[in-house]
Backbone bond lengths (Angstrom), bond angles and torsions (degrees), N, CA, C in turn:
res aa  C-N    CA-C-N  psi(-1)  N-CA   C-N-CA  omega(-1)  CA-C   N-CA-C  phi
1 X - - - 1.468 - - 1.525 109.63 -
2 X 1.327 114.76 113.93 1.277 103.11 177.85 1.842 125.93 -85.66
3 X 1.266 127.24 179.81 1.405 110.46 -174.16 1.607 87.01 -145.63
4 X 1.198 115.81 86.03 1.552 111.02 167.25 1.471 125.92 -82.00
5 X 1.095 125.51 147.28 1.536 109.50 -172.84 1.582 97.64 -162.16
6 X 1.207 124.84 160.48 1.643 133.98 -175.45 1.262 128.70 -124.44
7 X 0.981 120.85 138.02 1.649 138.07 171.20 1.436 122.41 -152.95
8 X 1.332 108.17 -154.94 1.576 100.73 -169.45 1.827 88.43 -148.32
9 X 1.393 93.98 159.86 1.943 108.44 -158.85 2.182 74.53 -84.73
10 X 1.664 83.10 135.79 1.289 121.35 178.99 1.484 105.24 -139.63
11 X 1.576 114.12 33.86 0.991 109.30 152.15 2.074 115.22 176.12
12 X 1.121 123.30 178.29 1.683 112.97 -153.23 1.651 89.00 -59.08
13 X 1.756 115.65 -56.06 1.283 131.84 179.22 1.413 115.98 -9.15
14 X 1.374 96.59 -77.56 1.217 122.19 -165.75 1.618 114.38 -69.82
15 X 1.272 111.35 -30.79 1.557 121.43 168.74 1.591 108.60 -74.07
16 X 1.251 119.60 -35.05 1.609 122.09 170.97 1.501 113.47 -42.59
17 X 1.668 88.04 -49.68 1.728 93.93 -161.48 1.520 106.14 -78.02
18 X 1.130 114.24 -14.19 1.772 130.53 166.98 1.436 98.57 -57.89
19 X 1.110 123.79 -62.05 1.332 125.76 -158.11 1.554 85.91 -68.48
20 X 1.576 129.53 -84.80 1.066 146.51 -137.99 2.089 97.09 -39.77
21 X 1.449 100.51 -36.92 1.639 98.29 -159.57 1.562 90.39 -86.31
22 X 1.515 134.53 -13.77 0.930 101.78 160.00 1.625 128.06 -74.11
23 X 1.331 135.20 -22.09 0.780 150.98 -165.73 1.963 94.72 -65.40
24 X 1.014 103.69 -53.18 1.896 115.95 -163.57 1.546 80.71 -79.75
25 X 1.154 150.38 -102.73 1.381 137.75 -159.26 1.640 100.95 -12.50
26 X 1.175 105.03 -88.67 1.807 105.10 175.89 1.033 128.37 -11.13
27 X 1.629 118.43 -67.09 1.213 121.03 163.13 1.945 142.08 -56.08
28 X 1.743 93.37 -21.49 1.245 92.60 161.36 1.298 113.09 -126.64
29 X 1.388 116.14 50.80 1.237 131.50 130.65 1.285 132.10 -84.23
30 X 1.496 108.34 -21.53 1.366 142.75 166.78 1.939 103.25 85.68
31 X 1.455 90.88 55.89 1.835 93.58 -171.29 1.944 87.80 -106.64
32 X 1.509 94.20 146.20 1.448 112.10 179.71 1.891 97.14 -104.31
33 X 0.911 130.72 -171.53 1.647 172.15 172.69 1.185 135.07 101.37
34 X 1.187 107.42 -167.58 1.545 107.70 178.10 2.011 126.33 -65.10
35 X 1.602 89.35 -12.92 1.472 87.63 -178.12 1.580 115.71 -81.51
36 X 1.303 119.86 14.61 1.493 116.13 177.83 1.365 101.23 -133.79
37 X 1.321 91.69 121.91 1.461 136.67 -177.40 1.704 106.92 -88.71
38 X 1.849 101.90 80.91 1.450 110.15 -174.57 1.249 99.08 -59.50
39 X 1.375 137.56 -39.17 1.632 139.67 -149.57 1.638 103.89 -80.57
40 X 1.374 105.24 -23.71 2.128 95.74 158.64 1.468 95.22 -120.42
41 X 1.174 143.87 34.05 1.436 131.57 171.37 1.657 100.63 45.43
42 X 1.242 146.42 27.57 0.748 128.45 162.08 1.946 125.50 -116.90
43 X 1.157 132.53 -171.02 1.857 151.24 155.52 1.586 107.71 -101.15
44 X 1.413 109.52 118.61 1.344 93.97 172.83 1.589 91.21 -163.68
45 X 1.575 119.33 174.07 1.917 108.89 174.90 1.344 89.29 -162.15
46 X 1.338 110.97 -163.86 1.357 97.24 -165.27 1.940 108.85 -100.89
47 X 1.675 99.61 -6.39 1.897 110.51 -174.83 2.143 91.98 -75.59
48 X 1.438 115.57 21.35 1.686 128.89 169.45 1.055 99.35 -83.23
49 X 1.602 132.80 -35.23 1.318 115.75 -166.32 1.518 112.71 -104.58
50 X 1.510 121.52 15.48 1.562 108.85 171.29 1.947 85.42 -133.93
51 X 1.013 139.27 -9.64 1.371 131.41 156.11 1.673 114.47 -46.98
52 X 1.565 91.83 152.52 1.721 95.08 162.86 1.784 109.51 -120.00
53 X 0.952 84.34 99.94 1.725 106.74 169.48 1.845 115.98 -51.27
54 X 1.759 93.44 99.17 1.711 107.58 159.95 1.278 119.92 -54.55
55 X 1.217 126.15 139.06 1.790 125.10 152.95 1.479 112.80 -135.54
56 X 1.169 143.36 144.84 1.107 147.06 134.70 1.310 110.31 -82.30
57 X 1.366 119.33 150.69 1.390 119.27 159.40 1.706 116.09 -148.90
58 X 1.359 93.82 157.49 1.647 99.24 167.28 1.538 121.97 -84.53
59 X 1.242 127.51 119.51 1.512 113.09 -170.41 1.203 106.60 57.53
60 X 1.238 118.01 -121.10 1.682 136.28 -168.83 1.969 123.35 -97.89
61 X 2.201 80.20 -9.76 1.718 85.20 -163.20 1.514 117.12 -94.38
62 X 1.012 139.42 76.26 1.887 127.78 176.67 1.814 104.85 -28.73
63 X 1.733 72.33 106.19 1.574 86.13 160.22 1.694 127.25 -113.74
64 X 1.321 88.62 -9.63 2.085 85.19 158.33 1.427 101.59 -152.84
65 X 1.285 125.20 164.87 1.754 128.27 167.90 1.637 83.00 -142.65
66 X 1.683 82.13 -176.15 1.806 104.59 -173.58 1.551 90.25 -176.54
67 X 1.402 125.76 158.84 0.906 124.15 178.24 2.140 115.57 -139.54
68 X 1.248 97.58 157.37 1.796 102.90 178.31 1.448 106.99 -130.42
69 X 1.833 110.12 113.45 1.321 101.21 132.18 1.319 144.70 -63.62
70 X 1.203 125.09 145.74 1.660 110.13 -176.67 1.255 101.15 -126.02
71 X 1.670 107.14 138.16 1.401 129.32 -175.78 1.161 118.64 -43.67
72 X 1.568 101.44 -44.72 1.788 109.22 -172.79 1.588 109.52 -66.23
73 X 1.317 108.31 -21.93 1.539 102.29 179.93 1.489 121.99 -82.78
74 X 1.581 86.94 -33.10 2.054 87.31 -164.88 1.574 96.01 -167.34
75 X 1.385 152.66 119.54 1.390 131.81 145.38 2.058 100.40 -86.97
76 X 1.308 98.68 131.94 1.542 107.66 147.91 1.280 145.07 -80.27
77 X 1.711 103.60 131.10 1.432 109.93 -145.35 1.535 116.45 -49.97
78 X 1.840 110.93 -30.94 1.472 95.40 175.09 1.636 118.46 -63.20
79 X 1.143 117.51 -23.37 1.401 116.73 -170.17 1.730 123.55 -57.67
80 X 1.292 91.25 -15.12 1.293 102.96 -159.55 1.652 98.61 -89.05
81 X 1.254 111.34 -35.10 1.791 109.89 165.33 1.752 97.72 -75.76
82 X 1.301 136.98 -48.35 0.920 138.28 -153.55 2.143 103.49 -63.56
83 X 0.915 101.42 -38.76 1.621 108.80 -167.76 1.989 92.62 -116.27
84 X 1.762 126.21 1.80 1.635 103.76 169.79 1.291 96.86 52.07
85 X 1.318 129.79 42.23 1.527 125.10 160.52 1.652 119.94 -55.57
86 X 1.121 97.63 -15.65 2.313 102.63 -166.45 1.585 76.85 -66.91
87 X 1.519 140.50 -45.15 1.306 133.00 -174.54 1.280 129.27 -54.94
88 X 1.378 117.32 -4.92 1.234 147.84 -159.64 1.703 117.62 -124.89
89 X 1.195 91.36 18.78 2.201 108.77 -161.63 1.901 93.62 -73.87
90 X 1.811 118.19 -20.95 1.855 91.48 167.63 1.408 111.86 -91.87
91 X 1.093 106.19 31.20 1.749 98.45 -179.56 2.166 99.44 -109.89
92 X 1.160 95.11 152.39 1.843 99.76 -172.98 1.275 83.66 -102.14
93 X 1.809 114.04 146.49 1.196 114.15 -179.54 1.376 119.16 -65.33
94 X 1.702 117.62 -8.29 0.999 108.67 -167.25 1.873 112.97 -82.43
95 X 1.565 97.29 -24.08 1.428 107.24 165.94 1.582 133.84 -69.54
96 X 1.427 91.31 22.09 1.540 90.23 -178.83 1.550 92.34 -150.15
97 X 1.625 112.33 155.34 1.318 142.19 168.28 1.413 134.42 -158.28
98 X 1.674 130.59 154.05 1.086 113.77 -135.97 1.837 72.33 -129.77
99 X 1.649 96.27 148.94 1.331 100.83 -178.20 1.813 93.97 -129.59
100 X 1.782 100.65 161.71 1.772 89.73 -176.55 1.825 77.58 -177.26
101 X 1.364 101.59 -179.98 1.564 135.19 155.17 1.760 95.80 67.43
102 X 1.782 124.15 29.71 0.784 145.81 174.80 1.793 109.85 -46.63
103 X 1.088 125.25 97.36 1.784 137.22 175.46 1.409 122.39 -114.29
104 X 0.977 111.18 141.26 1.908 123.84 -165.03 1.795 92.91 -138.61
105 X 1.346 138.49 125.46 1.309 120.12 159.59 1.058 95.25 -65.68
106 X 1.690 89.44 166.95 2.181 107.71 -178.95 1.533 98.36 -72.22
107 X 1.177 140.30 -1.63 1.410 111.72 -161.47 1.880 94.76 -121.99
108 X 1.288 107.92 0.74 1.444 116.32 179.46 1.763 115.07 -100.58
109 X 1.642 99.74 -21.73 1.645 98.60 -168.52 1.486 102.66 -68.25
110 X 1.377 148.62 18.91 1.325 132.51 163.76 1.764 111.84 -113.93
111 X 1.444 98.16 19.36 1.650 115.05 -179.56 1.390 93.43 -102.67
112 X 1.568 99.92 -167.63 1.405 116.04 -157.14 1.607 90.86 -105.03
113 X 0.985 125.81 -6.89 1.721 140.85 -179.26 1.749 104.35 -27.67
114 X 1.558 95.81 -71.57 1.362 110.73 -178.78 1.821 112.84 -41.52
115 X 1.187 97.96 -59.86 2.004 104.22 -178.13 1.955 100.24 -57.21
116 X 1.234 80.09 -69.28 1.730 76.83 -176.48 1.587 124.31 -34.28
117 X 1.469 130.67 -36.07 1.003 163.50 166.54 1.425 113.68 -42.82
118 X 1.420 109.25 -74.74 1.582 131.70 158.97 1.571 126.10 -42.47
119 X 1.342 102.20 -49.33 1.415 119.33 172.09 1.406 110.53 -75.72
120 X 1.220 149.17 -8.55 1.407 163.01 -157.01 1.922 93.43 -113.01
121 X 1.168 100.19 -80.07 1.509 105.85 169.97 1.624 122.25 -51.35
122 X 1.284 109.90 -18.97 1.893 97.90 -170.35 1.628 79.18 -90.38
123 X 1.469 130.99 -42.95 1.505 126.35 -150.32 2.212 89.53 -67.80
124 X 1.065 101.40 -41.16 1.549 96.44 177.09 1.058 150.17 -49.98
125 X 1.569 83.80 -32.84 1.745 116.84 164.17 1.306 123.31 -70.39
126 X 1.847 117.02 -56.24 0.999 115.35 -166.81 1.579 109.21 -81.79
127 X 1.840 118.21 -18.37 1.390 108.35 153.28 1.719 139.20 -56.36
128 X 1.030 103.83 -15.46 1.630 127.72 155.97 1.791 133.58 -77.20
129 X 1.648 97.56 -5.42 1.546 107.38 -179.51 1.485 106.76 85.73
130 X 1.514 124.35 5.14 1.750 111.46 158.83 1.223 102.57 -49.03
131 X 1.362 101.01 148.88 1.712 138.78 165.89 1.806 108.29 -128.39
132 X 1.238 91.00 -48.78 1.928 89.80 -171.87 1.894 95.15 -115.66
133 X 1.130 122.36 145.92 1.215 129.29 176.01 1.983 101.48 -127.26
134 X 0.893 118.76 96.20 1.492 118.81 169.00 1.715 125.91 -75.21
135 X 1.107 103.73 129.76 2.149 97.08 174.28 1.489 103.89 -153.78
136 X 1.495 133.56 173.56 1.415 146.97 -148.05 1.498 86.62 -122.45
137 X 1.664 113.79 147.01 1.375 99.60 164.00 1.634 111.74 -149.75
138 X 1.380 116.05 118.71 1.814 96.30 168.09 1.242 150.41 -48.98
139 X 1.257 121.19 125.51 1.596 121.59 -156.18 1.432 110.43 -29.52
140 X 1.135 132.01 -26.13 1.403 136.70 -159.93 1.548 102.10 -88.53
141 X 1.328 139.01 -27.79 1.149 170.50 149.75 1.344 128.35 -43.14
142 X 1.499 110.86 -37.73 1.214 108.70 165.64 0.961 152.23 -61.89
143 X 1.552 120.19 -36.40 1.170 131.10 158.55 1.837 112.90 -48.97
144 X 1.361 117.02 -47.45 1.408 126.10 168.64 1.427 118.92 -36.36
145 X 0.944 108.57 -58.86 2.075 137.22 -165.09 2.018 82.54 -73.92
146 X 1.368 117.01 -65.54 1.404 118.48 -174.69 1.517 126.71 -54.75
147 X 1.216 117.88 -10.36 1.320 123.14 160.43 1.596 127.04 -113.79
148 X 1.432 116.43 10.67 1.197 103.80 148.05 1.741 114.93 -100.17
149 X 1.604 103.06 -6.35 1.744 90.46 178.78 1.464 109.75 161.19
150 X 1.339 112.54 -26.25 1.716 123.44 -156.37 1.571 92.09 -95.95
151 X 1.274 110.78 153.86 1.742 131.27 -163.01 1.063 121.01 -147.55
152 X 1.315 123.95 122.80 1.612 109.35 -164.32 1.193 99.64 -85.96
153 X 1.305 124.99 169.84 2.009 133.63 -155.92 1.267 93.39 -140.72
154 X 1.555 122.36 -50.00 2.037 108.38 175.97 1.045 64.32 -136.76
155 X 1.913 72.87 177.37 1.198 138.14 -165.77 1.646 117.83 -99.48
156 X 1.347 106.09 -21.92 1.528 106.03 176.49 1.802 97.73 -63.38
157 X 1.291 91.93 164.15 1.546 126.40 -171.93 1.462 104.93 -104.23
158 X 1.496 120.23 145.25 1.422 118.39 -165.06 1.726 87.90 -140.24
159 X 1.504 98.17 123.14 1.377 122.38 177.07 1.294 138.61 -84.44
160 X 1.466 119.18 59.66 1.458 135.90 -126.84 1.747 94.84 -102.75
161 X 0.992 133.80 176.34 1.080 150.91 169.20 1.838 124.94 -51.27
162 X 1.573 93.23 -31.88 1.308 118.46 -169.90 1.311 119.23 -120.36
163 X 1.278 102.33 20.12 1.753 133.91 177.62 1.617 109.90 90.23
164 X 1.169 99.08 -176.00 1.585 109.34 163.56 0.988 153.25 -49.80
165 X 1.466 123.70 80.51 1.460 124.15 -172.35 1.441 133.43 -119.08
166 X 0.816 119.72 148.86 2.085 139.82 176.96 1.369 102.19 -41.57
167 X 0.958 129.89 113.99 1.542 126.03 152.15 1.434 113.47 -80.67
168 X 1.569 104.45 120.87 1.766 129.81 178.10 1.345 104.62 -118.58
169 X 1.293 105.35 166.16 1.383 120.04 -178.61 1.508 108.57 -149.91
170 X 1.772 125.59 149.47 1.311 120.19 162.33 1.231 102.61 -125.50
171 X 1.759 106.49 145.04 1.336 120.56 -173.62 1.535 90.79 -93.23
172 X 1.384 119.41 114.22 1.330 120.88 -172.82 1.399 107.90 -74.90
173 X 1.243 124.98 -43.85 1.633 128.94 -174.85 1.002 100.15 -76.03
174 X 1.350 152.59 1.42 1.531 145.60 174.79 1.322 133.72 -50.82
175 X 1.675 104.48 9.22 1.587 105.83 177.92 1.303 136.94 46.10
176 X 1.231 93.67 -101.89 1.909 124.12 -179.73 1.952 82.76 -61.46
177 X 0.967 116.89 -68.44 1.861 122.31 -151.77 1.832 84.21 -37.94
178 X 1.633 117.45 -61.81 1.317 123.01 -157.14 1.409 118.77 -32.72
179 X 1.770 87.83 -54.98 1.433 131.80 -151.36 1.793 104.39 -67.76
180 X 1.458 106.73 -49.71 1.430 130.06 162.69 1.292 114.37 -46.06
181 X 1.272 133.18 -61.08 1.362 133.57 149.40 1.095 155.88 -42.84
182 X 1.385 108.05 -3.41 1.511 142.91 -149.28 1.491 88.06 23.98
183 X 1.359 138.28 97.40 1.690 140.56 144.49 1.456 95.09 -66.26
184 X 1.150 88.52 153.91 1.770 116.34 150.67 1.347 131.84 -55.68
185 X 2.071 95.24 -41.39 1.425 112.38 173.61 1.633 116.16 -80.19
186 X 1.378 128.26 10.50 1.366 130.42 -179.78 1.206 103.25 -57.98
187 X 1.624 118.96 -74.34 1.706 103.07 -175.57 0.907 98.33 -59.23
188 X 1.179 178.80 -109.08 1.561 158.51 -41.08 1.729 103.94 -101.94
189 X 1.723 92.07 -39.60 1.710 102.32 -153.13 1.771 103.44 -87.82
190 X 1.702 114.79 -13.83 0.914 106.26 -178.26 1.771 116.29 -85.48
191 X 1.378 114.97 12.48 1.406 113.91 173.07 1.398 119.85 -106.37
192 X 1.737 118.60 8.52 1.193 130.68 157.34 1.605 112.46 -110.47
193 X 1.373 91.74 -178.21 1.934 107.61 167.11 1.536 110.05 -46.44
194 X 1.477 114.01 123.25 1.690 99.15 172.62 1.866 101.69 -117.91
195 X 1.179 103.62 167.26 2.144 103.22 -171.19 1.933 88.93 -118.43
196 X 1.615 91.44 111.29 1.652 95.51 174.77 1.440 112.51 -66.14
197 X 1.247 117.34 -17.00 1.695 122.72 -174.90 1.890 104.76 -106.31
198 X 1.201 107.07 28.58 1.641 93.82 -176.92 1.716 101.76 -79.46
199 X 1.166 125.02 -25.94 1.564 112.95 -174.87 1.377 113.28 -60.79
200 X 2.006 111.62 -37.31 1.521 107.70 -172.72 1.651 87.84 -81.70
201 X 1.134 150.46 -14.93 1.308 135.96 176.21 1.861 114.95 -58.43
202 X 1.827 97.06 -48.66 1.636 87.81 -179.97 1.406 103.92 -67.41
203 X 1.193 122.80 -35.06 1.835 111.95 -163.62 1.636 99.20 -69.20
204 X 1.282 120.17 -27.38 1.346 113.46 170.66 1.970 118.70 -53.66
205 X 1.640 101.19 -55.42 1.393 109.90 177.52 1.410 114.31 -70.54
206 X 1.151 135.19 -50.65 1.524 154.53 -168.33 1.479 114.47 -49.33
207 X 1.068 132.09 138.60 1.555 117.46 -170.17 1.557 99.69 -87.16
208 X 1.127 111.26 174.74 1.857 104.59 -160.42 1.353 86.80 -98.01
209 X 1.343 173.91 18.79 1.239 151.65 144.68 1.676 112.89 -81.34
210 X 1.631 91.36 0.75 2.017 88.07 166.80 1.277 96.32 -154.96
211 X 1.680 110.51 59.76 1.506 101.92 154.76 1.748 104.21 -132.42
212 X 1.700 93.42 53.86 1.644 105.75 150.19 1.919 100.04 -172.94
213 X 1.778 92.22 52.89 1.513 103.35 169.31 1.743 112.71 112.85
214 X 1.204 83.74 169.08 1.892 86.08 149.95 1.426 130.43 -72.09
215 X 1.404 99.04 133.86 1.703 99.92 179.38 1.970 110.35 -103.13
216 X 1.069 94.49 -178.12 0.935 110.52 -165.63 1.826 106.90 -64.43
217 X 1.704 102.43 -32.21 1.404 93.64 -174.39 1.711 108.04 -81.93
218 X 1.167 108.63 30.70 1.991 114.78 157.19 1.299 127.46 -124.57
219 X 1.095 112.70 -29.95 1.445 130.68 162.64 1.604 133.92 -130.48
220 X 1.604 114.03 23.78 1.357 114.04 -175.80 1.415 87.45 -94.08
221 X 1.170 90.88 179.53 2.071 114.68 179.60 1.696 120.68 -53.91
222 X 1.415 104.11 -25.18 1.199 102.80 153.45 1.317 124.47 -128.12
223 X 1.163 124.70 39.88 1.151 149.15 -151.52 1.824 112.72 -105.58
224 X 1.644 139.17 168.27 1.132 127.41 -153.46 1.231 88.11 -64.04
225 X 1.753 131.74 -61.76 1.544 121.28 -167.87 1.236 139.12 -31.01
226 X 1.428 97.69 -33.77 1.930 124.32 162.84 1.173 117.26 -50.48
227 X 1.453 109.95 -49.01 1.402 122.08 -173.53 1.531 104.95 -77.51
């Protein structure tokens, strides 16, 4: 019987072991680069030390983390080319946060780990005044990230550490958008502030060749996924 339950590392320990399981997912995923640091077996950079680090765990063991910067505290300067934030000038920094370094062990991703996880982190956010939550995602990924809520807005490619990825975003208060989708985050979002106009808001921000989905030039046949 497992007993999963969530919080966030409140301490070096506990942030180690954050790092460390990302590091082992990676590796037996069989992913190479520069972002794993064989010499501590661990994933870690330096946007670790103003993030607040997710964990779920079983009993005593972290079996996935994910982590959020939050706007109100700090945005980093690459981010701001990385996500075209100047496009984003009616949002308060405090209404926005950036989520990433998302981990599930392999033997947990057919548990409830993943939701619980998500739902732990969106409730964190939107207790902080998120509205928009931004993150990068690999083509393979998208479809994943796109059915609990998140939407890609361009088309440029973001040159991350961990290769090439899509910049998406979820309009967390989006209500109706959630609800329409069946998200995960539907109950979640109806116990905060929701924005009845957030759909004409993304088609406002969103470049018009993906403001009715992904097109073909990200995932068609010759498309970025191809590449």
């Amino acid at each position: 019987m497992t007993t999963l339950h969530t919080g966030t590392a409140t301490s070096r320990d506990e942030a180690r072991k954050c790092f460390e399981l990302r590091y082992e997912a990676n590796i037996a995923d069989g992913k190479h680069g520069r972002f794993l640091d064989h010499s501590r077996r661990a994933v870690t950079d330096e946007l670790d030390e103003i993030a607040t680090i997710h964990w779920i765990k079983d009993g005593e063991r972290i079996v996935g983390t994910m982590r959020s910067v939050w706007g109100g505290d700090a945005i980093p300067r690459h981010y701001r080319d990385w996500y075209a934030l100047d496009q984003f000038a009616d949002l308060a920094p405090g209404e926005i946060a950036f989520t990433s370094r998302l981990i599930i062990a392999p033997e947990y991703r057919k548990s409830s780990a993943l939701q619980l996880l998500l739902d732990a982190c969106y409730r964190s956010g939107r207790r902080k005044g998120v509205r928009i939550d931004f993150m990068h995602a690999s083509p393979e990924l998208i479809g994943l990230y796109e059915r609990v809520g998140y939407q890609c807005f361009r088309a440029g490619v973001i040159d991350t550490d961990v290769g090439h990825h899509v910049p998406m975003l979820l309009t967390a208060d989006a209500h109706d958008w959630l609800e329409t989708i069946r998200s995960p985050f539907f109950a979640c979002c109806a116990d905060f502030e929701t924005s009845p106009d957030r759909r004409d808001w993304f088609r406002r921000h969103c470049t018009a060749e993906l403001r009715d989905g992904v097109t073909p030039s990200l995932l068609g046949k010759d498309g970025f996924a191809a590449r």
